[in-house]
N, C-alpha and C positions, 0 to 999 in steps of 0.2 A: 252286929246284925245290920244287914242293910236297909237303907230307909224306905219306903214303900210311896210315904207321904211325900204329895206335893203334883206340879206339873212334871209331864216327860224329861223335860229340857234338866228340870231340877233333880230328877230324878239319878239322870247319867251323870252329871255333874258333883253330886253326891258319891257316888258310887266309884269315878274317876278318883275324886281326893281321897276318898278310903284307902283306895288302892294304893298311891303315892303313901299315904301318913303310913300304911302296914309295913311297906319294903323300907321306908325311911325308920320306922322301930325295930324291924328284924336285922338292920345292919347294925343299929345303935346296940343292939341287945347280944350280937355273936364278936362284936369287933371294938365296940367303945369302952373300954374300962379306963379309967386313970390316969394310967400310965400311958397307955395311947394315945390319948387325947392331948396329954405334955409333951410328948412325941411329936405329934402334929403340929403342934406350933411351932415347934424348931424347924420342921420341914416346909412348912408353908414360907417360912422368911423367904426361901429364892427363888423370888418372884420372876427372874428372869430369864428368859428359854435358853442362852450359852451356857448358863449358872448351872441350869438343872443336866443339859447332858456333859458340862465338865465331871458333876458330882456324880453323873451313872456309869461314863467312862474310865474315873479313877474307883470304880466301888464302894464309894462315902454313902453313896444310898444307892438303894434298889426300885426299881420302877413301881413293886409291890406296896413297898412302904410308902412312896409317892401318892400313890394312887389313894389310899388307906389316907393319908392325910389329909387328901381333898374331900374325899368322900364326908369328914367328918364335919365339915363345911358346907354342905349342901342338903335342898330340900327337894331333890329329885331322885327319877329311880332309873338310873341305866349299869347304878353300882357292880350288877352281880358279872355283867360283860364285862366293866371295867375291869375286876378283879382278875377275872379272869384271861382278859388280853393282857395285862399288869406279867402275871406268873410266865405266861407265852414267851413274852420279852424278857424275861430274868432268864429262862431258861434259854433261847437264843443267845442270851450275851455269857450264860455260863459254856453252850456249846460251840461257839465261835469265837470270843475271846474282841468280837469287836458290835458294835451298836448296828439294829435294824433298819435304820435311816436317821434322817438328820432332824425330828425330833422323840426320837427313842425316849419312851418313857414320861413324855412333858403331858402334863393331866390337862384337856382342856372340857371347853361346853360350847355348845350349839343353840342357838335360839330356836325356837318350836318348830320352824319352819321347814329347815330342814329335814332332807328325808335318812332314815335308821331305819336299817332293816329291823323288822320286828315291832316298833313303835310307830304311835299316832303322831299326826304333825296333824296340829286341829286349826292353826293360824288361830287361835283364842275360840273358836264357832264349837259348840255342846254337838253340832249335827256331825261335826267329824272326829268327834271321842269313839276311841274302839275300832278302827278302821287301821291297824298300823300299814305301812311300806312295806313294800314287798322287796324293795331293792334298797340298798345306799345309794345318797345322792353321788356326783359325782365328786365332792369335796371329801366329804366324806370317807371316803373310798381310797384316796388320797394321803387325808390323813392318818390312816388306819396304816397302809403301805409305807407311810413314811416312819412309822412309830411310836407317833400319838395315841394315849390315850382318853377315850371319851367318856367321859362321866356323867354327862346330865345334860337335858334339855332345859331350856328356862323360859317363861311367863312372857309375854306380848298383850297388845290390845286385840279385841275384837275385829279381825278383819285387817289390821296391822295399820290400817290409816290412819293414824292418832298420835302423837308427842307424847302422849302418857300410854300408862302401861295396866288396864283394866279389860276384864271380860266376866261373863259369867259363868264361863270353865271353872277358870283355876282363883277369880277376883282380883284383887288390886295390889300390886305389888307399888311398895310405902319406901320412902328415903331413907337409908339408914341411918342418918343422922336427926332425923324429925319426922317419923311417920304421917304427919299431916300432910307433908310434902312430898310429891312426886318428882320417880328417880329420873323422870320423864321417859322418854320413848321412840320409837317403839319396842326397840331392844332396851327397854328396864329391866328387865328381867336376866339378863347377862349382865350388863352393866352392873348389876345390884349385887350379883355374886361375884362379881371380881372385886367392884367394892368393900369386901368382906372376905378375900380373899380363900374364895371359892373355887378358883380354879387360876391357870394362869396367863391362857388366853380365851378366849370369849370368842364367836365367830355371830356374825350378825348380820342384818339387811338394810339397805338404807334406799327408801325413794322420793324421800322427803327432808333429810337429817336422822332417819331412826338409829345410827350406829352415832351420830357426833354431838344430838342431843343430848342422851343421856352420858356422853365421855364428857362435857361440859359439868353436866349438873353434880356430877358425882369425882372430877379429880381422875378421870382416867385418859389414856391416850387409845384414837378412833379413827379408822384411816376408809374413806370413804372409795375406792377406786372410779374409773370410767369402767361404764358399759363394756362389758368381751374381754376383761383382764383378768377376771377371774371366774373360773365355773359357776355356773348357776342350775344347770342341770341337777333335775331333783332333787330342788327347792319350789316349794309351795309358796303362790302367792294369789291375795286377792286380784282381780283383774288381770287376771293371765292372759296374755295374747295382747295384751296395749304395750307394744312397742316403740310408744316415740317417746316415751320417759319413763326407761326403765328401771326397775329395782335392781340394785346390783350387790352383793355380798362382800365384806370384809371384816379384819379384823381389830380385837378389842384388846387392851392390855393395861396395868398399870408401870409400865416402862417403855419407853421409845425402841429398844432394839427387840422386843419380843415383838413387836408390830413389822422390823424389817426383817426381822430372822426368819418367822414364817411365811411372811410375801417371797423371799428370795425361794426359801421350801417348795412352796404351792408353785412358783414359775418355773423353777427348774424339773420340776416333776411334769412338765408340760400338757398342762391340762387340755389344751386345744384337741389331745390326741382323744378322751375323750367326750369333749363339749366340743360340737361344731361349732358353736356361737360364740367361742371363746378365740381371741384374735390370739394369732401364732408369735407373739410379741417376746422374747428372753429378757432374762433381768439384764438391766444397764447396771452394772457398777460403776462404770466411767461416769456418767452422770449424776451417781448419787454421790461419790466422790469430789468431782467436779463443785459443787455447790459451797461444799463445806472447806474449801480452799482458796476461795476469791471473793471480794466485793460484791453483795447483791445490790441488786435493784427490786426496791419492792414497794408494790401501791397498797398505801392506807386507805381501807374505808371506813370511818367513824359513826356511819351512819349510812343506812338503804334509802332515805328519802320518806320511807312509808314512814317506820317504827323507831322511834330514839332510844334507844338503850339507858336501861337505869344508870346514875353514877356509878354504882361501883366496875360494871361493865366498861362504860367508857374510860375510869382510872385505870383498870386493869390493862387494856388496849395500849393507853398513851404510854404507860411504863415500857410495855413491852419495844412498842416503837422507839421509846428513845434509849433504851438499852441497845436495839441497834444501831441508830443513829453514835452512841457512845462508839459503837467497837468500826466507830468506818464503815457501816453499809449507808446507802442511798435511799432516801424514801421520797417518794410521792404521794400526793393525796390521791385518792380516787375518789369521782365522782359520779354517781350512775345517774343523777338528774331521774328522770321517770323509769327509765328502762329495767328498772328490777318491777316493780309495780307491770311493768307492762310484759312480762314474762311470767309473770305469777298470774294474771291474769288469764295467759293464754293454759297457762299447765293446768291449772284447776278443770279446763273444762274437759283436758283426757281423763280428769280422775269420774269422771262424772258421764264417758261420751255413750253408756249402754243404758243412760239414766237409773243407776244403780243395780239395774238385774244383777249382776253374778253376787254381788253382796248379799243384795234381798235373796236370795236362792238359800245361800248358806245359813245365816239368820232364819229363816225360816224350815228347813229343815228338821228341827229338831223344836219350836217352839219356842224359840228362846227370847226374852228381850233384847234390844235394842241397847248399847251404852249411849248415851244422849248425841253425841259429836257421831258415831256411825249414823243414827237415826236421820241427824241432819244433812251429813254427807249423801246418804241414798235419797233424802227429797229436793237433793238441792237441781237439777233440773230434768229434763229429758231425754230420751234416746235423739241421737242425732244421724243424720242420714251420713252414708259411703261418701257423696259428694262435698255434705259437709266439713265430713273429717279430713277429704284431699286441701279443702280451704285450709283449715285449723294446721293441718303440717305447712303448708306453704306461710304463716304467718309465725311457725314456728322458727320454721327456716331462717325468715328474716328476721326475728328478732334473734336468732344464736350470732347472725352473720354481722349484726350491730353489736350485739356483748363483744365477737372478736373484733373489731375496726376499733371500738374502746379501748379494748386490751393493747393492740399494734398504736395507738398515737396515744399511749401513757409512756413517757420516755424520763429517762432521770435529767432535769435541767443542769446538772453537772457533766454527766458521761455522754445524754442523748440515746441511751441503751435503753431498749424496753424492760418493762420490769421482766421479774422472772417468778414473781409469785406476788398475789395481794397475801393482805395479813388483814384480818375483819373478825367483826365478834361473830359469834356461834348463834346465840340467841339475847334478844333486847333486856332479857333479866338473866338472875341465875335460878336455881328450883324455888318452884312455889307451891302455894298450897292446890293440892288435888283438883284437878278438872276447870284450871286456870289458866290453860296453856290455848295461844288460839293463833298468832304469829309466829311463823316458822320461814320467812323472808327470806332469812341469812343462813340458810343452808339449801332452806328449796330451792333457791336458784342454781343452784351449781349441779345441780340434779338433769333443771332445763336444757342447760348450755354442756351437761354429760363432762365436767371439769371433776380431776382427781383433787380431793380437799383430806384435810389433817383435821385432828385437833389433839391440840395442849394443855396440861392443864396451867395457866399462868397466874393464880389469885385467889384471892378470897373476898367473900362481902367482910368491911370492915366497919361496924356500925359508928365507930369514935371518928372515921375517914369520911365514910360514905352519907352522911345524914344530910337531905337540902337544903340547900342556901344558895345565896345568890339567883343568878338568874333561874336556876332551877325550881325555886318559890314561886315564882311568875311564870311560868313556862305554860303556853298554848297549846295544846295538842292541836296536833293537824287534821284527824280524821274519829276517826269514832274507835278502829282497832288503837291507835297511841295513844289514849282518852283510856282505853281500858288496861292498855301495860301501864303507864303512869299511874294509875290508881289501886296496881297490886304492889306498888314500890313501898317496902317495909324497911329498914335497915333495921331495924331492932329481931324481927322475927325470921329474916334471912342472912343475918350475921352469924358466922364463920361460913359459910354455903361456895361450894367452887367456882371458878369462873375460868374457862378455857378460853384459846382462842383458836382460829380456823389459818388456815394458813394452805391456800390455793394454786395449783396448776392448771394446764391447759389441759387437754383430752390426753390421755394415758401419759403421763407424765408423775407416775407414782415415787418413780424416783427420786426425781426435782423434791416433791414437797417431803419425803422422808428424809431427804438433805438437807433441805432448808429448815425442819424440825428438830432435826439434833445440834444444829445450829443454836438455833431459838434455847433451844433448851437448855444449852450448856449455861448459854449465857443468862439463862434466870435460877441456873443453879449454882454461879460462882459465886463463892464467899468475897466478899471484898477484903482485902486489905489495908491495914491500915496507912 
C-alpha cells in the first residue's frame, strides 16, 4: 500500500522506490530460480566486450541469456526492455546468420542522466520523479543501433555536483567493500554496479572527476574524454547552458579494452551526424597504436601544490612510475607551482555564476531537502553579471594558455621531447567514509583546461606498507582543505581500498591516453620471472 504519510517530496520518493523494489521482485520471482542464478555467474565472468560478442558470434551464448544474467545483478528497472530487445537480437542473428552491430548483445547501464525513452532522468531532484523522456538521448540511440543492451539506470547525487553519491530520491549509495564508505561520485552508482558486476560497461558523466572518481575508489577503469567527442545530446545536467566547463560523457569498465572497444563503436557510428556539438573527429588507430610501440615521454605529478596525497597514494604513483622507468620510458617531474589552485579557483565560480538558481529551482520543486555539500554549493555566492562572466572567460582563457606553455617547456632532459601524457594521482586518498570527500584538485583540473584523462586501477591501501612514519609524523599541512585530508588518513580502516591512477592527454587526444593505458597496464599486470 502506498504511503500517504510524510511531506510531498517524501511522499514521491516513497512511491518511486516501491515501484523500483516491485519490478526488481517480479523479475526475481518469474526468472530467478537456482539454477539461473548458477547460470549467471558463469555468464558474468566475460567481463569483456570482444569476449562477449566472440561468445554470440560462435553461439556459446545467446544475448537472451546475457541479458537474464545481468539483470540478476542489478537493482534497477529497465529489465522488461532489456528482455525484450535481448530476444529482438537472438532472433536477428537466428535470421541473418550474422551480429546487429558491433556490440550485439553486450548488457550495459547508464547513469540517471541520461535520457530513455519512457523513463525519468531525475539528476537525483524528487521534483523530476515521474516525468519520463520522451525521446532517447542521442548515445543511447546509438547504442541501441549498435546492439547494445540496456538494462538499468543507476543512483547519482543530488544535482550531480558532488564526489559522492547521495539524494533524497533513491539515498545513498555505500562502497561494496565497507558500507561506511563512499563509492564516491558522482557516478557511484555505475561504478558500484559494475563493481559487482552488474553490467559490463557503465556509461557516466564527468564535470569534475564524476566518471574517474569513483574508477579510483572502486578498482575500475574511467575514460574522461574532451568536450564534442562524444554526444551529449539528451543528457540532463544541472546547470545546463554554462559552457566554459562542460560536462562531458564517457565510459566505465572493469577492463581497459571494453573502455576502447566502445569509444572506437560510438566514433565510428558518427555521432556528429546526430549531436551538432559533437566535433566530426574518426578514431585514430595510428595514434593509439603509435604510443604503445615507442619510448614515451611522460610527466610525473606527485603532488597539486594544494592537497598531499595520503601514503598509500603517493606508493602507489612512485611504483607505477618506476615500472616505467624499468621498461625504458622517460619521466619528468611536473610541477604546477600555484596554477592548479589558480584554475580551480577560476572554475568554481562557473559552478556558482547564476548564484545557484537552476539548482534552487529543482530542489525546490518538489520540497525536498537540501544534501549538506548542495546546500552549500547554492549559498556559496551570487548571480554575476553578462560582463562579469566575459571577464571570468578571459582569465579562464589565460590560465588554459599557461596549463599549455607548462605542458610545451616539460621536455625529457634525455630526448628533449615533450612529454606525451602526465601520469598523477586521481584523488589525495582512496574511499573514505561517507560525506568526507571535499578536494577533487586532481581531476577538476583537467575538466578546466577540457584535457582527455584515463584512469587505472594501479594498488591498494596496504596498512603493514602504508602506516606513517618518518616525515610524515611531522608533516605541516599547508592550508586548512590538506589539514582535513591528512586527518581522514586511516590505514587500518581503509586497508585493502583501490587506488588508480590518471593518466592525461591534451584536448581530444583519447587515443594517446587509451594507448598509454594499455601500456601502463600491461606492465602492472606482468608476472615477473624469476
Amino acid at each position: 500500500m502506498e504511503n500517504t504519510n510524510g511531506p510531498k517530496w517524501l511522499q514521491i520518493a516513497n512511491r518511486k522506490r516501491q515501484l523500483r523494489d516491485e519490478a526488481i521482485q517480479k523479475y526475481i520471482d518469474s526468472h530467478a530460480t537456482s539454477s539461473q542464478v548458477r547460470a549467471s555467474r558463469d555468464l558474468t565472468g566475460a567481463g569483456c566486450v570482444e569476449e562477449i560478442i566472440q561468445a554470440v558470434s560462435s553461439g556459446a551464448v545467446t544475448a537472451s541469456k546475457l541479458c537474464a544474467a545481468y539483470i540478476n545483478r542489478l537493482t534497477e528497472i529497465l529489465f522488461d526492455d532489456a528482455q525484450k530487445r535481448a530476444q529482438e537480437l537472438d532472433q536477428f542473428f537466428e535470421e541473418h546468420g550474422r551480429l546487429r552491430g558491433p556490440l550485439h548483445g553486450v548488457p550495459m547501464t547508464l547513469k540517471d542522466q541520461f535520457d530513455v525513452q519512457g523513463y525519468d532522468s531525475t539528476l537525483g531532484y524528487v521534483g523530476r520523479a515521474f516525468k519520463p523522456a520522451a525521446e532517447h538521448c542521442v548515445l543511447m540511440s546509438l547504442l541501441k543501433q549498435m546492439g547494445a543492451v540496456i538494462i538499468a539506470k543507476s543512483n547519482l547525487p543530488q544535482s550531480i555536483m558532488w564526489c559522492e553519491t547521495e539524494n533524497p530520491l533513491w539515498g545513498l549509495t555505500v562502497h561494496p567493500t565497507n558500507t561506511d564508505f563512499t563509492p564516491g561520485g558522482s557516478t557511484g552508482g555505475e561504478g558500484t554496479l559494475l563493481s559487482l558486476e552488474g553490467s559490463v560497461v557503465g556509461w557516466g558523466t564527468d564535470i569534475g572527476g564524476s566518471i574517474r572518481i569513483p574508477s579510483h575508489m572502486l578498482g575500475l577503469y574511467g575514460l574522461k574524454p574532451s568536450s564534442t567527442r562524444l554526444p551529449y545530446h539528451g543528457v540532463a545536467v544541472s546547470t545546463e547552458g554554462q559552457e566554459h566547463v562542460p560536462s562531458v560523457i564517457g565510459p566505465m569498465a572493469r577492463n581497459l579494452d571494453s573502455l576502447t572497444a566502445v569509444m572506437k563503436a560510438v566514433i565510428y557510428a558518427a555521432p556528429w551526424n546526430l549531436d551538432p556539438k559533437c566535433c566530426p573527429l574518426p578514431w585514430r588507430n595510428n595514434t593509439y597504436l603509435d604510443v604503445q610501440s615507442r619510448v614515451l615521454v611522460i610527466g610525473v605529478m606527485q603532488d597539486d601544490g594544494v592537497v598531499k596525497p595520503h601514503p598509500p597514494v603517493a606508493r602507489v604513483l612512485a611504483e607505477v612510475a618506476a615500472k616505467l622507468k624499468e621498461a625504458g620510458h622517460e619521466l619528468v617531474l611536473w610541477n604546477p607551482g600555484t596554477l592548479y589552485q589558480e584554475c580551480i579557483d577560476i572554475m568554481d565560480q562557473y559552478y556558482t555564476a547564476d548564484g545557484g538558481e537552476d539548482i534552487r529551482q529543482d530542489v525546490e520543486a518538489a520540497g525536498e531537502p537540501y544534501i549538506p555539500h548542495v546546500e552549500a554549493l547554492v549559498n556559496r555566492g551570487k548571480p554575476i553579471s553578462v560582463y562579469s562572466y566575459w571577464q571570468l572567460n578571459k582569465q579562464k582563457f589565460a590560465a588554459q594558455k599557461r596549463f599549455l606553455d607548462l605542458w610545451n617547456s616539460t621536455v625529457s632532459p634525455t630526448s628533449g621531447k615533450t612529454i606525451d601524457v602526465l601520469l598523477t594521482p586521481v584523488m589525495p586518498h582512496s574511499a573514505v567514509p561517507h560525506r568526507k570527500c571535499r578536494w577533487v584538485g586532481y581531476t577538476k583540473v583537467f575538466n578546466f583546461v577540457d584535457y582527455s584523462a584515463l584512469v587505472i586501477p594501479a594498488g591498494r591501501v596496504e596498512k603493514n606498507r602504508d602506516a606513517l612514519s618518518g616525515k610524515d609524523l611531522s608533516y605541516q599541512p599547508r592550508n586548512e582543505l590538506d589539514e582535513w585530508n591528512w586527518r581522514l588518513y586511516d590505514a587500518e580502516s581503509m586497508d585493502g581500498m583501490s587506488i588508480g591512477v590518471q593518466i592525461v592527454g591534451r584536448r581530444l587526444e583519447e587515443e594517446k591516453v587509451l594507448g598509454v593505458g594499455k601500456v601502463i597496464d600491461r606492465l602492472l599486470k606482468a608476472v615477473k620471472t624469476p
